[in-house]
C-alpha positions in Angstrom: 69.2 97.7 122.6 67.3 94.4 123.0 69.0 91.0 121.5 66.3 89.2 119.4 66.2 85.7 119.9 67.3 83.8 116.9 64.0 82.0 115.3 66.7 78.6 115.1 66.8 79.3 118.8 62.8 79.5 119.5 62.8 76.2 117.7 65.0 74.6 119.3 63.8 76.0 122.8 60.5 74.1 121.7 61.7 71.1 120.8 63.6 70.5 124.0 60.0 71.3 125.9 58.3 68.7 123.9 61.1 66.7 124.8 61.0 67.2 128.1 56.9 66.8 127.9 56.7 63.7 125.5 59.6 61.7 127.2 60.5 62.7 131.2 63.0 59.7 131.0 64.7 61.4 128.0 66.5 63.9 130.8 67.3 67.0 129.4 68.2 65.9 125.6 69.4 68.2 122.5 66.8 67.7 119.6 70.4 68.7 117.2 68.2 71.1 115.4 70.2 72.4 112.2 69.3 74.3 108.7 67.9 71.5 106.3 66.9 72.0 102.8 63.7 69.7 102.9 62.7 72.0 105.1 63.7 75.7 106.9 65.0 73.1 109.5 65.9 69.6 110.6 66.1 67.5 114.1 67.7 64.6 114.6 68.5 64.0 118.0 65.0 61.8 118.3 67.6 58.9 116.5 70.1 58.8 119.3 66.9 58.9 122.3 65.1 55.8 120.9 68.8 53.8 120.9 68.9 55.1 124.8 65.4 54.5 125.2 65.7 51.3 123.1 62.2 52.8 121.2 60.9 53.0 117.9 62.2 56.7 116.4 59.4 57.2 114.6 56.7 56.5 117.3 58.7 58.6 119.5 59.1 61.5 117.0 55.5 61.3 117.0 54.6 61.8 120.2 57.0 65.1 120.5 55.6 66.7 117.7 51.9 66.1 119.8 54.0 67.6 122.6 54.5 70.5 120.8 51.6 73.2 121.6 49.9 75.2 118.9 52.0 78.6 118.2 52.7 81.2 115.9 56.4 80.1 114.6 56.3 76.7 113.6 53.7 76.4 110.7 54.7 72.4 110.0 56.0 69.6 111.6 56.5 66.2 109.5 58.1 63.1 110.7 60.1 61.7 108.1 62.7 58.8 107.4 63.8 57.1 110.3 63.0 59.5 112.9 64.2 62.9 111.5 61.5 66.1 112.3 61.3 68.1 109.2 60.2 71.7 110.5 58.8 74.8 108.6 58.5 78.6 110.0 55.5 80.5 109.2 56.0 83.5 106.9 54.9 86.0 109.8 57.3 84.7 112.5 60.2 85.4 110.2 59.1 89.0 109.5 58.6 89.8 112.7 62.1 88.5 113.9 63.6 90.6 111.4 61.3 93.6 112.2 62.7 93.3 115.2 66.3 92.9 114.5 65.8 96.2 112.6 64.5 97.7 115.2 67.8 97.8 116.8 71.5 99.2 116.4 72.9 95.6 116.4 70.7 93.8 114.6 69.4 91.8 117.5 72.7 90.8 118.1 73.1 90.2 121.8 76.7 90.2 124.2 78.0 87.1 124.8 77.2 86.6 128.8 80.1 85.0 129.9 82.3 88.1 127.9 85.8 88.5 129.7 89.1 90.6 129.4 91.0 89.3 126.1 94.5 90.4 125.3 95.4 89.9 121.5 98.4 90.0 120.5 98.8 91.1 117.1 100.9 92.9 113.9 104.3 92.6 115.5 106.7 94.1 113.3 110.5 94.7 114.0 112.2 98.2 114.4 114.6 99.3 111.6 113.1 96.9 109.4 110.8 96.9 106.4 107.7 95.2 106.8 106.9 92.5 104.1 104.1 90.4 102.8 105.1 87.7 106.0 103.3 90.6 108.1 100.2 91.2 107.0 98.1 87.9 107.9 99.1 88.7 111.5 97.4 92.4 111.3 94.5 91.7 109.1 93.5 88.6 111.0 94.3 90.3 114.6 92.4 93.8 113.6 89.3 91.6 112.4 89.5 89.5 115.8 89.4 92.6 118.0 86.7 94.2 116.1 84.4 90.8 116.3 85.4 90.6 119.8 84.4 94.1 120.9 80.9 93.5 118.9 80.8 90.5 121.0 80.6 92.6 124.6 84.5 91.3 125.4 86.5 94.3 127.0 89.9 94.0 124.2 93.1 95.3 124.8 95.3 95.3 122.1 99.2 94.6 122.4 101.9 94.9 119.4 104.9 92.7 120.6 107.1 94.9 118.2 111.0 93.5 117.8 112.8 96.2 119.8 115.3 94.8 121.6 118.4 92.8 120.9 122.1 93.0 119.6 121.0 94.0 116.7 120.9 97.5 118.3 124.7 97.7 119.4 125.6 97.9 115.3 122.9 100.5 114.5 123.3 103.0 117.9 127.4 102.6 117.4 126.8 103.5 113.4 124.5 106.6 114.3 127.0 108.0 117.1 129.9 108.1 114.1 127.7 108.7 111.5 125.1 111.3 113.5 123.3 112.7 110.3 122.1 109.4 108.9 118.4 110.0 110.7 118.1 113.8 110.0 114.9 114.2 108.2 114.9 116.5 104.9 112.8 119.5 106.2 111.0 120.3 109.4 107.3 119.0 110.1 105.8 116.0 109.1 107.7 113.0 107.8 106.7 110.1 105.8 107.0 106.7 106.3 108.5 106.4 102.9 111.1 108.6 104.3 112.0 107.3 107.9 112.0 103.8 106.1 114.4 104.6 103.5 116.6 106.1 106.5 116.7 103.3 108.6 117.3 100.8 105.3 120.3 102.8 104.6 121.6 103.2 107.6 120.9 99.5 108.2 122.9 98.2 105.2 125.6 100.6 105.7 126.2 99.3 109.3 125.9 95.7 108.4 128.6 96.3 105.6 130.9 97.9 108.1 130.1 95.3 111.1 131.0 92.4 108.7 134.2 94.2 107.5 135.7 95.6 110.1 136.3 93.8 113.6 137.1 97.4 115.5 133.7 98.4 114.0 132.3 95.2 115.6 133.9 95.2 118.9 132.6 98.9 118.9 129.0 97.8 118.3 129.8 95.0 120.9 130.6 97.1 123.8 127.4 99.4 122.5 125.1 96.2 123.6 126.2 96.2 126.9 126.0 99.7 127.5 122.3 99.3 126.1 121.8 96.6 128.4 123.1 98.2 131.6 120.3 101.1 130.8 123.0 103.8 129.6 121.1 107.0 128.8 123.6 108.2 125.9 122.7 105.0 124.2 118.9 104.8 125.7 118.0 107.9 123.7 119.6 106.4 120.4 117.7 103.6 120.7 114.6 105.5 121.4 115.3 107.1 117.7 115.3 104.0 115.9 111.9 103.1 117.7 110.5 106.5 117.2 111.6 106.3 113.4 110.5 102.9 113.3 106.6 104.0 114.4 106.5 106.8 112.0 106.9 103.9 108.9 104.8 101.5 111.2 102.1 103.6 111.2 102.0 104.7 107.5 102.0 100.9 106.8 98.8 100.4 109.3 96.8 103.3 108.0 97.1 102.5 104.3 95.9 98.9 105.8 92.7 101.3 107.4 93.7 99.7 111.0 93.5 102.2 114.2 96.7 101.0 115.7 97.3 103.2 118.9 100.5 104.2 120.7 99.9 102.7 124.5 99.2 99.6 122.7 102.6 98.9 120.7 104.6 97.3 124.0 107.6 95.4 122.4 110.1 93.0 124.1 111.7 96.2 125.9 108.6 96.5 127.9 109.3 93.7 129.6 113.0 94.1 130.6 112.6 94.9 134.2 110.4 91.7 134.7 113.0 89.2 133.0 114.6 88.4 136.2 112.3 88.0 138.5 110.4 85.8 136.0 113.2 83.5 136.0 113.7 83.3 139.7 109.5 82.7 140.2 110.4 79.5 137.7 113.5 78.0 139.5 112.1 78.4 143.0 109.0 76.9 142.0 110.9 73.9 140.4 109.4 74.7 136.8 112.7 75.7 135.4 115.8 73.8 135.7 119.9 75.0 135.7 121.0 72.6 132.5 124.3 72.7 131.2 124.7 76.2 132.8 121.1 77.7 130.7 117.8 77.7 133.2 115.6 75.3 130.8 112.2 73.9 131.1 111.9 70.5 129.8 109.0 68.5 128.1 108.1 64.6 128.0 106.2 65.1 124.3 109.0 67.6 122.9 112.1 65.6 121.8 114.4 66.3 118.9 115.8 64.2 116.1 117.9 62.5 118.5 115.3 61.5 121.0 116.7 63.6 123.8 114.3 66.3 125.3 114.5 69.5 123.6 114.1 72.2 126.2 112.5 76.0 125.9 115.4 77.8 127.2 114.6 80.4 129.7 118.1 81.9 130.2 121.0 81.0 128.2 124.1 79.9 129.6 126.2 83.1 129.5 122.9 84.9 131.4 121.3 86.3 128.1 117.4 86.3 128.1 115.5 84.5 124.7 112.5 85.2 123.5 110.8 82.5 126.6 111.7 85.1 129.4 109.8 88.1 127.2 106.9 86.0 126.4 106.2 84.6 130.1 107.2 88.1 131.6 103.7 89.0 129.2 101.6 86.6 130.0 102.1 87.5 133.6 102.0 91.5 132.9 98.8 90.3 130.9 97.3 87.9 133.4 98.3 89.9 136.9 98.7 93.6 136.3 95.9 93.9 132.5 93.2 91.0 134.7 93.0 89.3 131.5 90.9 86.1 131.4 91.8 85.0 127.5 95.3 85.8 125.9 95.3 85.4 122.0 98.2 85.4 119.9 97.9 85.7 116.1 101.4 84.5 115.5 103.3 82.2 112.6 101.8 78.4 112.6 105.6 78.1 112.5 105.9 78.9 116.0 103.2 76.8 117.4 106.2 74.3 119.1 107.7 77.5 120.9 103.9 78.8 122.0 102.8 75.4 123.0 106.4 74.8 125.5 105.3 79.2 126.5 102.0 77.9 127.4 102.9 75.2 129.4 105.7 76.5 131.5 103.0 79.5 132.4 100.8 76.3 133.5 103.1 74.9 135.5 103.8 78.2 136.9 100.0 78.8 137.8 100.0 82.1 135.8 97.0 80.0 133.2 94.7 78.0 135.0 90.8 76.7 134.5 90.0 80.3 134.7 92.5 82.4 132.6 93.6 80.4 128.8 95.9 81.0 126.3 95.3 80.1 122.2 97.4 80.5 119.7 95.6 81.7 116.3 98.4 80.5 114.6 98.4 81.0 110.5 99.1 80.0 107.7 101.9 81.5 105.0 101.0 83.7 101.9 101.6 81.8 98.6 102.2 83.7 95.0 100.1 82.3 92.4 102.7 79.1 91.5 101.9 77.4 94.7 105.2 78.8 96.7 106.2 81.2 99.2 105.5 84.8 97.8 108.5 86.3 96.4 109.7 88.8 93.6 111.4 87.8 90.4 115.1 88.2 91.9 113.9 86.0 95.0 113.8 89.1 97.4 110.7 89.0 99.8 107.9 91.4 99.0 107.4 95.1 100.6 104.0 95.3 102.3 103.7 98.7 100.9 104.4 97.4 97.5 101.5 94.6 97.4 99.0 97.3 99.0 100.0 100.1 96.4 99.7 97.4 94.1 96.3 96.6 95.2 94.8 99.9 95.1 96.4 100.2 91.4 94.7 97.2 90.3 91.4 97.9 92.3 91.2 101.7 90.9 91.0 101.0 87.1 88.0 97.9 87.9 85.8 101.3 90.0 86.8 103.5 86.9 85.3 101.4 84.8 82.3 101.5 86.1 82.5 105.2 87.1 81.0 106.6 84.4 77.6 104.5 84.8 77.9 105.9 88.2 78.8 109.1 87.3 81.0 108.9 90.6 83.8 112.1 90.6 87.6 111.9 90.8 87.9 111.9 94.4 85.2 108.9 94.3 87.0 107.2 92.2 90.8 107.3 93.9 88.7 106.6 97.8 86.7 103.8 96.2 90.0 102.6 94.9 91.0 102.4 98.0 88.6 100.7 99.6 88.2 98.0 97.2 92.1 97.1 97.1 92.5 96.8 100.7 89.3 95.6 101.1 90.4 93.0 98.8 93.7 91.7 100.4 91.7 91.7 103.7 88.9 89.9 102.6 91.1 87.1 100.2 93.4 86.7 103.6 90.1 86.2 105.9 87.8 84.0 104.0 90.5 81.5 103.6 91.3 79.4 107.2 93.6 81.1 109.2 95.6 78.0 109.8 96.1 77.2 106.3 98.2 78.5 103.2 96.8 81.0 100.5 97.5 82.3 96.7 98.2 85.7 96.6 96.2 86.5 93.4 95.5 89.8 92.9 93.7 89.2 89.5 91.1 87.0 91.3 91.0 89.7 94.6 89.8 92.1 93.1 87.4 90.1 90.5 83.7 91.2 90.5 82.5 87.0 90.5 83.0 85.0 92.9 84.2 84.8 96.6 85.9 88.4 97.0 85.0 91.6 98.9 84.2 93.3 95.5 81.7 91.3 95.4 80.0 92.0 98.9 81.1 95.8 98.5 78.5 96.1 95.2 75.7 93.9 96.4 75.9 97.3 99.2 76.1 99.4 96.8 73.3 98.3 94.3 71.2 98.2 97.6 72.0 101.5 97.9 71.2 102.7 94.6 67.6 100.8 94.3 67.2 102.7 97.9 67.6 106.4 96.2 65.3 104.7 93.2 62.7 103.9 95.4 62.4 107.3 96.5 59.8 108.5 99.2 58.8 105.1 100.0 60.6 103.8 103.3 60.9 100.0 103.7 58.1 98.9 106.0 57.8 94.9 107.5 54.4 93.1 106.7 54.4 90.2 108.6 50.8 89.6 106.8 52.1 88.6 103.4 53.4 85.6 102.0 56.8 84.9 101.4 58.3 83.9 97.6 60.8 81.2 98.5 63.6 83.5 98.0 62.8 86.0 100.4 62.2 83.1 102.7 65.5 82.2 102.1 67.2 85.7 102.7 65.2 86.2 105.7 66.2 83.2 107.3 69.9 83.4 106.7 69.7 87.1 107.9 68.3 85.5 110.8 71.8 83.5 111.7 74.0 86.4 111.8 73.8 86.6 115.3 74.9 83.4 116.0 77.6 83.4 113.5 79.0 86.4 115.7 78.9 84.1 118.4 80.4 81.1 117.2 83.3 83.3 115.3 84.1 85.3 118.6 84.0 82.1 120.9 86.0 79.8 118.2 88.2 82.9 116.7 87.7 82.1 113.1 86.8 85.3 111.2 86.5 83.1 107.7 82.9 81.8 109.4 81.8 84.9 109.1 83.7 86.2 105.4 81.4 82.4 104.4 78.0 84.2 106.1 78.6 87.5 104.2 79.3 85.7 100.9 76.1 83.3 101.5 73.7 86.6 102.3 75.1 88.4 99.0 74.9 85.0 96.8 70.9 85.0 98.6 70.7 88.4 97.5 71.5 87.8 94.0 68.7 84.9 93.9 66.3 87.3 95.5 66.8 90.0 92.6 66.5 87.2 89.9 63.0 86.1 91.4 61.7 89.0 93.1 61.6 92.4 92.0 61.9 94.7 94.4 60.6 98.2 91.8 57.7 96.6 90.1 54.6 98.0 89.0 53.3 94.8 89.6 54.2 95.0 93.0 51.7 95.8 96.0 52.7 98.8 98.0 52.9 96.3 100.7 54.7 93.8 99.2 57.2 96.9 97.8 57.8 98.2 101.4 58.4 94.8 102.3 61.3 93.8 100.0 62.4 97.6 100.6 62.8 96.3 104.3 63.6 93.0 103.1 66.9 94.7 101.2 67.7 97.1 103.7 67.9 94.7 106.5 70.5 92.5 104.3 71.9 96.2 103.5 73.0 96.6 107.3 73.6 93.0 108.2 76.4 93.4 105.6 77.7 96.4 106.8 78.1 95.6 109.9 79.8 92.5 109.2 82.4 94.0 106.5 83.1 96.3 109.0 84.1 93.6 111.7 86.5 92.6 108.8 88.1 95.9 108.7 86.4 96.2 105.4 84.6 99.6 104.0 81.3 99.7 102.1 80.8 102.9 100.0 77.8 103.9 99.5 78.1 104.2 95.3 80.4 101.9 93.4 
C-alpha cells in the first residue's frame, strides 16, 4: 500500500524549489498553486513576493519558471497577466499517476500522519421514545464522519449518548410494576422493532394519562425516581427493560439506515452516574465552578441573557439534581483520561451550540482540553419539508423516521423497476436495489448539503435520476459496470504513451484530487466536500462518454484499454467514496 503523490502536489513541490532557487530572499514562500481553467493549473503567490520584494511580478515569475529544471510532469509553463504562472501537465505524467493509484487498494490515498484517537459522538436517541425525522442528520452525518475518518488512518471510537436516564423513568418503572404485562412480547424468539416500539408507545401514553390524572399515581412514580436513583435493584432491572426494549427498536431503525451500530458503543447518560460527583467536586476545588443561589454554576463574561446578567451552565441544581453539564463533562473526561482521546466530535443540534460552547469551556478551565486534546461541535442544521418549514405531517405531528425511510424505499423501488426490464434485473434485484437507492438517497440529499445549514426534505427531487442526488452517482457505477461486461476479454490497461482528448484530461485530473479531498474533509469534518467531488467526477464522466467513446471500432486497442482503465479507475474512486457516505453501489441498476 504506497500513497501516490498527488500530481497538484509534485507541482507545487516544484514551484517552491524554483522559488527557493530563483529568489533565496523569498524565504520559504507558497506559490498558492490551485486548479485553473486557462490551464490544468494556476500560481499566484509570485503577486504577493514582488509586493514583499518590492519587484516587478512578471520579471520575477520569469526567472522561476528558468528555475524550474527540465522534467517529465510539467509540459508548459506561461507567464501571464500580472504575474500569474499558467501550468500544463504532460499527458504521460497523469497516466502514470493514475496507473499508480490503481495499482493500489486505496487509490494512492495515503494516512494522514499526524492521525490521533477521535471520539464521535453520534445518533443519540432517547429510550421509550420513537425516533423522528429530528434524528437522522445526527446518524447519517456521524456514520459518514467515522467512516472518512477510519479511511483517513484515525483510530475512531464511536459513542451513542442515548437519553436513558431521568424522571421520566419513575412514571414508566411505577406503570410496569402495576401493569407487569405491558412489555410481554407476542411469541417467543425474535422481536421486531415495530413491536417493542409499539410497546413502549403504549405503555408510554397510558402512563402519562395516569401521571397527569391521578396525584397517588404521581407521588408513586415520584418515590420510583428516588429508588432508581439510590441504585435499587427491583427498579434497576425495570429500567434495564425499557433500555433493552428500547435497543431492539434502535437497532431496527439503524439497520434499515445500513449503519453498523454496535452494542459497547451505545453509553448513554447512565454510564456516567458514578462520575457525577466527583466531577463536580474536581470543579469547585479547582475554583471553575461556583455555589450560586444554592446550584454549583460556572459563569461566562460573553454569555449574558436578555437582561444583561450572566447566564450560567449549571452544573448541579440547587436541590442536588445533576443536568445535562455534569453528564457531558463526566464524558469528556471518561473520553479524554480513561478512551486517550486526542479529538472529541459531537454531531449534535446547531441549537445546542450555546450549551456545547459553555461544556467546552468549563472542560478548558478544568484542564481536561488543552493544545493537545480539542473538542468541535459538528453542529447541524434542521430538516425542512418542501414549504420552507420544519418537517411535519398534515395534523402537525412530527414525522416517524421509519416512516420517511419506508417511504423512501417506496418511492426509490418503482424509479429501479422501471428500468428493470432494460436490465432484465430479477425480483430480489429489484426490492435490494430499492433499497439502496432510497436510503442512499436521504443519505446523500442530507450530506451534500452543509451540515450547518437547513435542508428541503424532497423526496421527488432525492430520488431523481438529474441532477445532484445519489441516483445519479449510483448509475454512472452502474453503466461503468455494464460497458465493463461489454468489453469483454479486454482488461483496462494504462498507456502513458498516448495523447489525451481534453476530456479524459479532465477526468484524470479530477480523479487525481481524491486524495486530498479525503484529507481536507477528515481534517475540516465536512462530508458535503466530498458528496461535491463525487458529483464533479460523475458530471466529468458524463462529458467523457459524450466525447470519447470508450467501445469504438474506431478505437486503437491502446487507446480502448486505456479508457477501459480510464473508466475503471473513476469506477473505484466512486465506490470508495459512496461508501465513506454510507452509500451502496450495485453493480446493475
Amino acid at each position: 500500500m504506497a500513497s501516490v503523490p498527488s500530481l497538484a502536489s509534485t507541482v507545487q513541490q516544484r514551484l517552491a524549489d524554483a522559488l527557493s532557487a530563483a529568489l533565496p530572499e523569498a524565504g520559504s514562500a507558497d506559490p498558492l498553486l490551485r486548479r485553473s481553467d486557462r490551464a490544468d493549473f494556476q500560481a499566484n503567490g509570485i503577486l504577493a513576493l514582488a509586493k514583499k520584494l518590492k519587484g516587478n511580478p512578471r520579471e520575477l515569475a520569469a526567472k522561476v519558471v528558468e528555475a524550474i529544471p527540465a522534467n517529465d510532469v510539467l509540459k508548459e509553463i506561461e507567464v501571464s497577466g500580472p504575474g500569474f504562472l499558467n501550468l500544463t501537465i504532460t499527458d504521460k505524467a497523469i497516466v502514470e499517476t493514475l496507473a499508480a493509484r490503481a495499482a493500489d487498494d486505496r487509490l494512492g490515498v495515503r494516512y494522514a500522519p499526524d492521525a490521533g484517537t477521535t471520539v464521535i459522538d453520534y445518533a443519540q436517541p432517547n429510550v421509550a421514545k420513537e425516533m423522528h425525522v429530528g434524528h437522522l442528520r445526527s446518524a447519517v452525518i456521524g456514520d459518514a464522519m467515522v467512516q472518512i475518518l477510519r479511511f483517513a488512518g484515525e483510530k475512531v471510537i464511536r459513542r451513542h449518548h442515548i437519553g436513558d436516564w431521568g424522571t421520566q423513568f419513575g412514571m414508566l418503572i411505577q406503570y410496569l410494576i402495576e401493569h407487569p404485562h405491558e412489555l410481554d412480547h407476542k411469541r417467543e424468539g425474535e422481536v421486531s422493532g415495530e413491536e417493542a416500539m409499539s410497546n413502549l408507545n403504549r405503555l408510554y401514553k397510558a402512563s402519562r394519562a395516569l401521571f397527569d390524572s391521578d396525584e397517588e399515581f404521581k407521588d408513586r412514580a415520584r418515590r420510583r425516581v428516588v429508588d432508581l436513583q439510590s441504585g435499587d435493584a427491583e427498579t434497576l432491572a425495570l429500567w434495564q427493560r425499557f433500555v433493552d426494549e428500547s435497543k431492539i427498536y434502535f437497532y431496527s431503525v439503524f439497520n434499515k439506515l445500513d449503519m453498523e451500530i454496535r452494542d459497547p458503543d451505545v453509553v448513554g447518560e447512565s454510564g456516567y452516574n458514578d462520575m457525577l460527583d466527583e466531577t463536580c467536586r474536581i470543579l469547585e476545588e479547582s475554583g471553575v465552578a461556583v455555589r450560586s443561589e444554592g446550584a454549583l454554576c460556572v459563569f461566562f463574561d460573553d454569555v449574558k441573557g436578555p437582561d444583561g446578567n450572566p447566564v450560567p451552565l449549571i452544573v448541579r441544581k440547587s436541590n442536588g439534581g445533576y443536568g445535562y453539564a455534569a453528564t457531558d463533562l463526566s464524558a469528556i473526561r471518561d473520553r479524554v483520561q480513561n478512551l486517550g482521546a486526542d479529538s472529541l466530535v459531537y454531531v449534535v443540534d446547531a441549537r445546542q451550540s450555546l450549551h456545547f460552547k459553555m461544556v467546552f469551556e468549563t472542560a478548558r478551565r478544568a484542564g481536561w482540553l488543552n493544545d493537545k486534546v480539542k473538542a468541535v461541535q459538528l453542529a447541524f442544521g434542521t430538516v425542512l419539508g418542501k414549504d420552507g418549514k420544519p418537517f411535519k405531517t398534515r395534523e402537525g405531528e412530527t414525522v416517524r423516521l421509519v416512516d420517511l425511510l419506508d417511504e423512501a424505499i417506496d418511492r426509490a423501488t418503482t424509479v429501479v423497476r422501471e428500468k428493470a426490464a432494460k436490465m432484465g434485473l430479477s425480483e430480489q434485484e429489484i426490492v435490494e436495489n430499492g433499497q439502496y437507492v432510497g436510503i442512499g438517497a436521504v443519505k446523500y440529499a442530507d450530506l451534500s448539503t452543509s451540515a450547518v445549514r437547513d435542508y428541503k426534505f424532497d423526496l421527488d427531487q432525492m430520488v431523481s435520476l438529474n441532477g445532484d442526488t445519489s441516483v445519479y452517482l449510483q448509475y454512472a457505477y452502474a453503466r461503468i459496470q455494464s460497458i465493463k461486461r461489454k468489453a469483454g476479454d479486454t482488461k483496462p490497461a494504462a498507456h502513458p504513451e498516448l495523447e489525451l482528448a481534453p476530456a479524459e484530461r479532465a477526468l484524470g485530473l479530477h480523479l487525481d484530487q481524491f486524495g486530498e479531498v479525503i484529507g481536507e474533509v477528515a481534517s475540516s469534518y465536512e462530508p458535503h466536500k466530498l458528496a461535491a467531488y463525487l458529483y464533479q467526477l460523475a458530471s466529468h464522466l458524463t462529458t467523457f462518454y459524450d466525447q470519447c467513446q470508450v467501445i469504438s471500432e474506431a478505437n486503437t486497442v491502446e487507446v480502448f484499454e486505456n479508457r477501459l482503465f480510464l473508466v475503471d479507475l473513476t469506477a473505484r474512486t466512486l465506490r470508495q467514496g459512496m461508501a465513506l457516505l454510507g452509500i451502496r453501489t450495485p453493480e446493475r441498476l
